[in-house]
N, C-alpha and C positions, 0 to 999 in steps of 0.2 A: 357123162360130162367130164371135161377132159381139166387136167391141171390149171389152163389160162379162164375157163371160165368157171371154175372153183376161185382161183385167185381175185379174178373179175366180181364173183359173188361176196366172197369176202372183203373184198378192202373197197368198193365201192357202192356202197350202201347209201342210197339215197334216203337225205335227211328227214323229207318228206314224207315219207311212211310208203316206198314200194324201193324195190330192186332196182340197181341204178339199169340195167337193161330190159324193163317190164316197160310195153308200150299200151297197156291194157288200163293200167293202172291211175285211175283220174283223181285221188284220196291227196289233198296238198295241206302239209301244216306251216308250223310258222319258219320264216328263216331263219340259217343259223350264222355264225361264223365262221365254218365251216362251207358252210354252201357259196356262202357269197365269195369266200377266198377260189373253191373251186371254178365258179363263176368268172372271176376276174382272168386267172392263168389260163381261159380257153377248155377244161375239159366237161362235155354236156354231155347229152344220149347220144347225138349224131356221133362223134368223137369215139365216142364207144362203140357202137355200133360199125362204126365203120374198122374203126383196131380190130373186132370180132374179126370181120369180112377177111383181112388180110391175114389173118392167124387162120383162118381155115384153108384158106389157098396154098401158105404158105407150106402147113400139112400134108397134103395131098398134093403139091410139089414133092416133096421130101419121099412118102410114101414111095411115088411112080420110080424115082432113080434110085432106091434099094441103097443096100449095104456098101454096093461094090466102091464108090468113090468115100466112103465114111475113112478110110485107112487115111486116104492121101486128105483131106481136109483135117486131121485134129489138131493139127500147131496152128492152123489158121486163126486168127486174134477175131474178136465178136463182131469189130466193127465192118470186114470181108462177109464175115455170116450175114450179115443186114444188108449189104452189096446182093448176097449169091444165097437167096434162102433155101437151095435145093440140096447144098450141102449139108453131112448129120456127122458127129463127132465120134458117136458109137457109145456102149453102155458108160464108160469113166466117163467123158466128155456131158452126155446126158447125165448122170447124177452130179457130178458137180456144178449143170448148170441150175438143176431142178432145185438143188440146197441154196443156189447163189439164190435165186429169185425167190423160193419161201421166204428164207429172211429179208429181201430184198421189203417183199409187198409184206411182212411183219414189223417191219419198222416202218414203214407206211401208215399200217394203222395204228402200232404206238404215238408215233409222232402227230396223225390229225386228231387222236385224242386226246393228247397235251394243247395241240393247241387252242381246241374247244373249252380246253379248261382254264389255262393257263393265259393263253395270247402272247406266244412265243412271238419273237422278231417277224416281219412278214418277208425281210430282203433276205436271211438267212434260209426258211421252209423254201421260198420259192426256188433257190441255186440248186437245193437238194433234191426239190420233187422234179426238176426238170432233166437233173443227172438220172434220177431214176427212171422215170420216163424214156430216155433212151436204151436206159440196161434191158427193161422191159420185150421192148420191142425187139431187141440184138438177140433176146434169149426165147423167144415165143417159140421161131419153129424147132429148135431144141427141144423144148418142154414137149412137144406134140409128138417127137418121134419115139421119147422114153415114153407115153402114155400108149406109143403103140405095142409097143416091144415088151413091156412087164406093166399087165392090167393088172395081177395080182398084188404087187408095190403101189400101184398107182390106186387101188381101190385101200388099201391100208394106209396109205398117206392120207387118202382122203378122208375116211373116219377118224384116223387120228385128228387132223384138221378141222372136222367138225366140233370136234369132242372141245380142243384148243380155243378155236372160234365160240363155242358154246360159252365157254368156261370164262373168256373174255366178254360175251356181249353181259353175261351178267351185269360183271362191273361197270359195261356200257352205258346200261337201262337207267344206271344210277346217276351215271355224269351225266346223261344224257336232259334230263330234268333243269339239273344247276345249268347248262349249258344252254338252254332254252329261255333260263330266266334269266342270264345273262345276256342272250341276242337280245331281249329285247331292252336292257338299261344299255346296250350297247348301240340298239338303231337310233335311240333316242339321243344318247350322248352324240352319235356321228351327227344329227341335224343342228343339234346345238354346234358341235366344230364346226359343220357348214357354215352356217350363221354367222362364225366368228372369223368366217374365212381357211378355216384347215380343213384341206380331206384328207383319206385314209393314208395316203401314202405318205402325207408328212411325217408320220411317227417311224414310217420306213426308211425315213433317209435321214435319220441319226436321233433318234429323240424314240419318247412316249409320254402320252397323255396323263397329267395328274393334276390331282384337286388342290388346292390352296387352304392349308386348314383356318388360313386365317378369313380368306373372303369366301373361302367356297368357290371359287371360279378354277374354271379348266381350264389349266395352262400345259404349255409343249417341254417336257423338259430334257434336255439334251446334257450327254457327259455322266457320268458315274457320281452318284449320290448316296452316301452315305446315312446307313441307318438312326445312327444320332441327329445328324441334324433334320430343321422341319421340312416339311413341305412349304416352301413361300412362291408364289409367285412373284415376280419381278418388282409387278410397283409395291407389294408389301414389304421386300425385301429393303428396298431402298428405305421407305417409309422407316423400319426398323433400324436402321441401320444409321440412317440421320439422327434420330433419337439419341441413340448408343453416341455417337461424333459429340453431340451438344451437351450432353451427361460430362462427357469424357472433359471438353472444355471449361463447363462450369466446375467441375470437381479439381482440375489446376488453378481456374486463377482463384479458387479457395485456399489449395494449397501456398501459389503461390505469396497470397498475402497475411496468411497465419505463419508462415516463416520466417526464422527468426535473422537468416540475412536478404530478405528483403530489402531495396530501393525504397528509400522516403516516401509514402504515398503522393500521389499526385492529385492534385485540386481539380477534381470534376465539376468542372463547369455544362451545361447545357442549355442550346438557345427551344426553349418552349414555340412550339406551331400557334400558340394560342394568343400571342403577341408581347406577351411581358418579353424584359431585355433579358441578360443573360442573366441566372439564377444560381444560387450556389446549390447542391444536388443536396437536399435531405424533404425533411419533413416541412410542408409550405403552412402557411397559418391558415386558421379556421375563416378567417377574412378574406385571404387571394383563393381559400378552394370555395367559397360560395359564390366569389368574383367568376369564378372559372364555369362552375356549373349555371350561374344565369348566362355567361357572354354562350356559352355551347347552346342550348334548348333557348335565346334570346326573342326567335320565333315563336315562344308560346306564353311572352311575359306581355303582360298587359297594361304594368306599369309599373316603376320598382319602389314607388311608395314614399318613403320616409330615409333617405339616404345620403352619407355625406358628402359636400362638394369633392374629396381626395376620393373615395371610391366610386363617385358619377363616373370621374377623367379616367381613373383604371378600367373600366366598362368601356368608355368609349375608346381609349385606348386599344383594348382587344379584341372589339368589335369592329373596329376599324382595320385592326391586322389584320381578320379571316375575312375581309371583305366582303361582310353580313349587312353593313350600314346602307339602306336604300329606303327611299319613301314610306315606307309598313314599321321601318325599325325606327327611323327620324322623329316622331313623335315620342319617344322614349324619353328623351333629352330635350323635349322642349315641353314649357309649363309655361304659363303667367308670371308665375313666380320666381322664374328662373331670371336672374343678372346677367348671367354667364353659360354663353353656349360657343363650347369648344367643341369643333367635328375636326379629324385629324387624315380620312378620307373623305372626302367628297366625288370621289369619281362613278358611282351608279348615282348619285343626286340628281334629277334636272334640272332645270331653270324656275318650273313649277315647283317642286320640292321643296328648293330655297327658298321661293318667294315665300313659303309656308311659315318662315319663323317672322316676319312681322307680323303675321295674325296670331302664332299661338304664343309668341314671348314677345311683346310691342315693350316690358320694360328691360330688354337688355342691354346691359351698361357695356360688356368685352364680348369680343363678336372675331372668332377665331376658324379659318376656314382652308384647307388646307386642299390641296390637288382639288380647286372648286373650276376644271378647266370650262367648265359649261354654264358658266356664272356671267351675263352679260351686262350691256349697257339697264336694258332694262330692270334686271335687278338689284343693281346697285342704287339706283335714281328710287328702288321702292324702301332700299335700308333707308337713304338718306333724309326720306319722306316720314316714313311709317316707325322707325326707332328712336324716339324725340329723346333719349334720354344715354343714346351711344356716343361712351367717350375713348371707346378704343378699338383700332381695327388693325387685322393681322389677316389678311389677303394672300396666299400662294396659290400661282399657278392659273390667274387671270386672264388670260389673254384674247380672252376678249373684249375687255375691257379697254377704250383706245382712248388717246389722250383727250377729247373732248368732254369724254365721257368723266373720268377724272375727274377736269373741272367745275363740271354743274355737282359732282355729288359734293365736291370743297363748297361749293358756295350755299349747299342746301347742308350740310354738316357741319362744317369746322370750324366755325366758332367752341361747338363744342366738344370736339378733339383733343384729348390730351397725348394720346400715343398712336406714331399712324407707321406701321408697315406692312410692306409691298414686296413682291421677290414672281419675276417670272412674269412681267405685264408692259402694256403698251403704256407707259410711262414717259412723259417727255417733254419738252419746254413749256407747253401750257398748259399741262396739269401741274410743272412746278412753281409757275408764278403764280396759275392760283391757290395752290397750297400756300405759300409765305403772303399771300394776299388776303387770305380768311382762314388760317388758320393759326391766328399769333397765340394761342394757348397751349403751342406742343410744347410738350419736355421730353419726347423720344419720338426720332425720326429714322425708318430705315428705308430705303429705296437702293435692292441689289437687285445686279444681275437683269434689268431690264434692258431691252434693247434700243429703244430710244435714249435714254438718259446719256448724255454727250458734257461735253465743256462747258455746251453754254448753262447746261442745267446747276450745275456746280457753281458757277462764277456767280451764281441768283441770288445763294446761300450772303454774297457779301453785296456791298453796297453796289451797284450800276457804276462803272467809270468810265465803257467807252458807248456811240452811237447805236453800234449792234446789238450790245444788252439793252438799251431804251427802245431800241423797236421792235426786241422783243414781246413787249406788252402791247402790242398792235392787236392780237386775235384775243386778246382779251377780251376786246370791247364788248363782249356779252355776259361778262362778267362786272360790268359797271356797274357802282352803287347807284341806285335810284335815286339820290337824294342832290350827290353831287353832280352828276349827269358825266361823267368822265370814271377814266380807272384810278384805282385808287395809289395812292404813294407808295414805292418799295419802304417796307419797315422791317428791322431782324427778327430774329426769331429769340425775342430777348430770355423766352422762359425754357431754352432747349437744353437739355444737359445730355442727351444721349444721342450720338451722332453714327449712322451706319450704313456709307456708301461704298460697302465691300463688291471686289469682283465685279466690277464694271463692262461691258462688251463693249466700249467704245475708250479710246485714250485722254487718259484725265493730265494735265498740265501741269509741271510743279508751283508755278507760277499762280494758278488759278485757287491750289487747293493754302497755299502761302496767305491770299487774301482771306480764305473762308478761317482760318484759324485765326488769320488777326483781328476776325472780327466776332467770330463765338467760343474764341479758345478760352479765356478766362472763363468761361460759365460752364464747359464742356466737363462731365467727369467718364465719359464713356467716348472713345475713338476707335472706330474702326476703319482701314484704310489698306485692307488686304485688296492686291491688287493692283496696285496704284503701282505702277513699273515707271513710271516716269518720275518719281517726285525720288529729287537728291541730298546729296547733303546741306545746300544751302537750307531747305524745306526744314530740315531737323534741326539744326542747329540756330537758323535766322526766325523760322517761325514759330514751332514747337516747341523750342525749350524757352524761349523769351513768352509765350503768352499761352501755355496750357500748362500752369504750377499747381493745379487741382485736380489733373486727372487720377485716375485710379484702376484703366481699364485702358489698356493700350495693345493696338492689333497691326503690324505692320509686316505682315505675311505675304511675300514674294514680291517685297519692295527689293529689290535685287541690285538698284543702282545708288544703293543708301551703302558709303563704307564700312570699315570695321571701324578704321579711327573715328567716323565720325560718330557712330554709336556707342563705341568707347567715351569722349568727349559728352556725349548729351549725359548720359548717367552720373557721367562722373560731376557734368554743372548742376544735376538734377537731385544732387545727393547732399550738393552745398546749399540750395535754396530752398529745397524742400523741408531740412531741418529734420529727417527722418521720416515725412511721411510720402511713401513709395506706392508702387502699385499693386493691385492686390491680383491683376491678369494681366497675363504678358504672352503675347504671341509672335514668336520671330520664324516660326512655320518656311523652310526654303528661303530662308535669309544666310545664299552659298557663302557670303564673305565673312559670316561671323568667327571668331577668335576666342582665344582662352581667357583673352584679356577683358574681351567685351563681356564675358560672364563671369567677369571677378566684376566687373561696374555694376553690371545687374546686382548680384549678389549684395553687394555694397551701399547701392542705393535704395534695395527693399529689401533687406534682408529682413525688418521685422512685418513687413506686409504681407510679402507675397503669396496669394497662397495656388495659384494656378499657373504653369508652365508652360509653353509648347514648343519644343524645339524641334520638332517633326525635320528629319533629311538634310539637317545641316553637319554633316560627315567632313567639309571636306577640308576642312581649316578647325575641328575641335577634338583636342586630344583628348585624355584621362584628366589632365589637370585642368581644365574647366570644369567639366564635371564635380570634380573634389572642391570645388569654389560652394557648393550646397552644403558639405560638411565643413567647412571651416575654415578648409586648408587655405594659407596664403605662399601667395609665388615670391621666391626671390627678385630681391632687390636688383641684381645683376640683370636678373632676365628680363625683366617689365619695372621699369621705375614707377610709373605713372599709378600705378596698383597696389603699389610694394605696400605691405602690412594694412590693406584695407579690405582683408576680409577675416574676421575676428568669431561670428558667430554663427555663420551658414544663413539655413532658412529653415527656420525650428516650427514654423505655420504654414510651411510645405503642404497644400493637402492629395494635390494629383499634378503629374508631370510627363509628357510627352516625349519620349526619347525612341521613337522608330527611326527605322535607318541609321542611327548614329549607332556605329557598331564599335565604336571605345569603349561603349559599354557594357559590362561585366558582371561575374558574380562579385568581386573584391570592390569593384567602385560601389554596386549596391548595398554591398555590408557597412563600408565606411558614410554612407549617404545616409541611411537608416538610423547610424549610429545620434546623430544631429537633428534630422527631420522625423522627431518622434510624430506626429498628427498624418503623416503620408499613408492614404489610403488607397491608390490608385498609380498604377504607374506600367505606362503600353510602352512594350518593347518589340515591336513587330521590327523582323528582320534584323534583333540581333543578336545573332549565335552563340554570345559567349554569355547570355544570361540562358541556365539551364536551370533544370530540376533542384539542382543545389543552391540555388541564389537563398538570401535569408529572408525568411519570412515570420509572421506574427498576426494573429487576432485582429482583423480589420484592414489588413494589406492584399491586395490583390493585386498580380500582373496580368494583364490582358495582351495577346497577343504574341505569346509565348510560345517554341516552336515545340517546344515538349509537352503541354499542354494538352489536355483531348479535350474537344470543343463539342 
């Protein structure tokens, strides 16, 4: 047995239990890592067996042309030898190629038995064993002509070799075990990488496989990893590492508000999902958290028992925010017993639903219904019928409700009507006559924002003057007393004090609305007349201030064609005849042409009333020194005769004041405002920048709308 298949017997040792060149041999155990890697690069029995076949040829080439050409081939380089196998080097050339190749196929079999153990790189083994693979082959017929020439070396190499090889399979027998019970947590892990999509070669092309101490999963891990840190896989990693981020955060704005140059805290306000308005952030009372936990679970309440009217409306209130209120919940809030049923959404309600509260509350006295858009003809005609004891109704969002309809419920209700509003309905000349026709017992009337209500419906409010308001009452006819057999006589509305035909969709007449105050202004203590773009100074001056000396409540927001002098003017008559008593709500809301002066006459003529404001957008004519008209300040004489020395004490019953958009407004105008209006507890400054973080503040003050603010 000649050097190449000594070497053959040594270093390729099938895993299996026979000689990697025994064809006899039918004995198969488990796989290894090893096997499968030889498996993959191509080298089997055929492989071998056939390498055998040309190393003998090559031999007995070599033999037949002798010595005589050995001289002239030894510089020849190995890879001519693999070309021209007939040529031989001679005895130097053969021992140094016999030493190249022991160690050649000796680190062959150190290196497959590192990787049995180990699970060395596979793209690094494979570069190597394919280098030597060629060396192999370059150096075969080599090896075969020193095994001809010196059998006495070649039988001492061999025993030594065995002796070497012996001496190594020991240690073999031993890895061999661990290496076995490693293929198989290893065939097992490869089907689990299958599974997850990885095969073997992935850890080949830059990576190796490792466990996650924290999930236990087997992940790819690429790049040089240091012995201190863990094993994480990716989504643990992050996982960990988010934590560490949100630590790291809360442990600054700790720092930063136990510091001792900290910024002023700022007033955390937040608006609640659960429907309350905005709250000031601490500890809520043992009231609104029992509120909070019946409106949340309100599907499991069966009835809430024994409760007071102010915490029914905050129930319904929240319930109504999370859009819980439907058929199942509606019976919650309705009783026999119940006066009063306020629902604040109505929009899962049906028409059936509604009609539900004359049967379960026939004594309800205020009857409050808000986005009731599926509220018809028919159930209004069953309130009007079945509620014999309903003296107020607050209707939004009717609109199904059409003018006809209106009038049969006036004529089946209004007698006994004290308060009647509407906003969002088919309202219109003959649900307004019949209204002032049977319903002479109002004292608050509001109809906005509907889309029929016109000129003529306004002009009703006063006595008939021309042919077209009298034939107005024409589709009445089915509204005729029975008794008289005709419609009845226009009469005013003697007992009205609250008047509310805000925001109109159609144009109101200054002329029409002139009449309506000459004729219910003296009785009137509430005006609202937002909207009304058409009505002038003659309006203010001619009918306003000569016949509403009792109001207390005045709204005339985006009257735009009302001057500054002439609302200078009305305050200032309104301050002589009034004798001191002013108004206690004042809305000039987008009234562009107001002045410094017009809010010294304010200031002057309720200074001891006032306690509501709204000057929302009027920027563009009001300095700082109207402002300062709230604390006391008076303007020179030079500059405004008309005002000079008549603002002496502010407005010290100030309680909330609307100053968005008007951007003269500041920290320094609020400190001197404050200084005066000790009772001010509310005050929206949306959109203006020079009130910041530093404006002055106090116990019961808040600003809403503040850009420094976190909401």
């Amino acid at each position: 047995m000649d050097l190449n298949d000594r070497a053959r017997g040594s270093g390729s040792r099938n895993p299996r239990g026979g000689a990697g060149g025994g064809t006899g041999n039918t004995i198969k155990g488990p796989h290894s890592a090893l096997t499968d890697y030889l498996q993959e690069i191509g080298v089997s029995r055929h492989f071998r067996e056939r390498r055998r076949a040309e190393t003998a040829a090559a031999a007995a080439a070599a033999a037949a042309q002798g010595q005589a050409q050995a001289q002239g081939q030894e510089q020849q380089p190995a890879a001519t030898l693999e070309q021209q196998p007939t040529a031989s080097r001679g005895e130097v050339g053969a021992g140094s190629a016999d030493a190249a190749l022991a160690r050649d196929l000796q680190d062959e079999e150190n290196e497959e038995a590192e990787m049995a153990d180990s699970g060395v790189g596979s793209s690094r083994m494979t570069t190597r064993h394919a280098s030597r693979q060629h060396t192999v082959v370059a150096a075969a017929p080599v090896a075969a002509v020193v095994t001809t020439e010196i059998p006495e070396d070649t039988g001492k190499g061999k025993r030594a070799a065995k002796g070497k090889g012996a001496a190594k399979g020991k240690g073999k027998k031993k890895k061999k075990k661990d290496s076995d019970s490693e293929a198989d947590s290893d065939e097992n892990s490869d089907e689990a990488d299958q599974r997850a999509g990885l095969n073997r070669s992935s850890a080949r092309k830059g990576g190796r496989m490792k466990q996650c101490e924290v999930c236990d999963k087997r992940f790819l891990l690429r790049g040089e990893h240091e012995e201190t840190e863990r094993l994480l896989c990716p989504n643990c990693r992050r996982s960990i590492d988010r934590s560490q981020n949100e630590a790291a955060a809360v442990s600054k704005r700790a720092h930063a508000v136990t510091s001792s140059t900290a910024v002023p805290k700022r007033r955390r306000l937040k608006k609640t999902a659960d429907g309350l308005l905005e709250l000031e952030a601490g500890l809520p009372s043992l009231q609104d958290l029992c509120v909070r936990a019946i409106a949340k679970h309100v599907d499991q309440v069966e009835s809430f028992g024994d409760i007071s009217v102010q915490s029914l409306n905050k129930l319904c209130r929240i319930i109504c925010k999370m859009r819980v209120l439907d058929e199942h919940t509606l019976g919650l809030f309705l009783g026999a017993d119940r006066t009063s049923v306020v629902l604040y959404d109505c929009t899962r309600l049906t028409k059936d639903a509604l009609a539900r509260i004359v049967e379960m509350s026939p004594s309800v006295q205020t009857l409050a219904l808000e986005y009731c858009g599926r509220l018809d003809a028919g159930v209004l005609d069953a309130f009007g019928v079945g509620l014999g004891q309903l003296a107020s109704v607050q209707l939004e969002g009717a609109f199904l409700v059409d003018d006809k309809a209106w009038a049969r419920f006036f004529r089946l209700a209004g007698p006994r009507l004290r308060s009647f509003q509407v906003r969002f309905s088919g309202f219109g000349p003959v649900a307004m006559r019949a209204l002032i026709t049977h319903c002479q017992g109002l004292e608050e009337l509001r109809v906005s924002e509907c889309t029929d209500f016109n000129g003529d419906c306004l002009g009703m409010l006063a006595a008939p003057l021309t042919e077209t308001e009298e034939a107005l009452q024409e589709p009445e006819r089915l509204l005729r007393d029975s008794q008289s057999g005709g419609v009845a006589p226009w009469r005013p509305l003697s007992h009205l004090k609250s008047l509310d035909l805000g925001h109109p969709h159609l144009a109101m007449s200054s002329s029409a609305a002139m009449r309506v105050i000459g004729t219910l202004g003296s009785q009137l203590r509430v005006l609202d007349l937002s909207g009304f773009k058409d009505i002038d100074d003659d309006f203010l001056l001619l009918g306003l201030a000569l016949h509403s000396q009792h109001l207390q409540e005045l709204s005339l927001a985006e009257c735009n064609s009302i001057s500054a002098e002439a609302l200078t003017r009305f305050f200032a008559q309104g301050a002589e005849t009034t004798m001191g008593r002013g108004l206690t709500r004042l809305s000039l809301n987008r009234c562009y042409l107001l002045t410094d002066a017009v809010m010294h006459a304010v200031v002057r003529h309720s200074c001891c009333s006032l306690r509501s404001l709204d000057l929302n957008s009027v920027d563009d004519n009001l300095s700082e020194k109207g402002l300062l008209a709230f604390a006391g300040h008076v303007l020179p004489a030079e500059e405004d005769e008309v005002v000079a020395a008549s603002v002496v004490k502010g407005c010290p019953y100030l309680e909330e004041v609307d100053l968005s958009w008007v951007r003269c407004t500041s920290d320094s105008v609020m400190e001197k405002v404050l200084e005066t209006c000790s009772r001010l507890e509310q005050v929206k400054v949306y959109g203006c920048p020079e009130v910041t973080i530093f404006a002055p503040a106090r116990p019961g003050l808040s600003y809403v709308g503040r850009a420094c603010d976190t909401l």
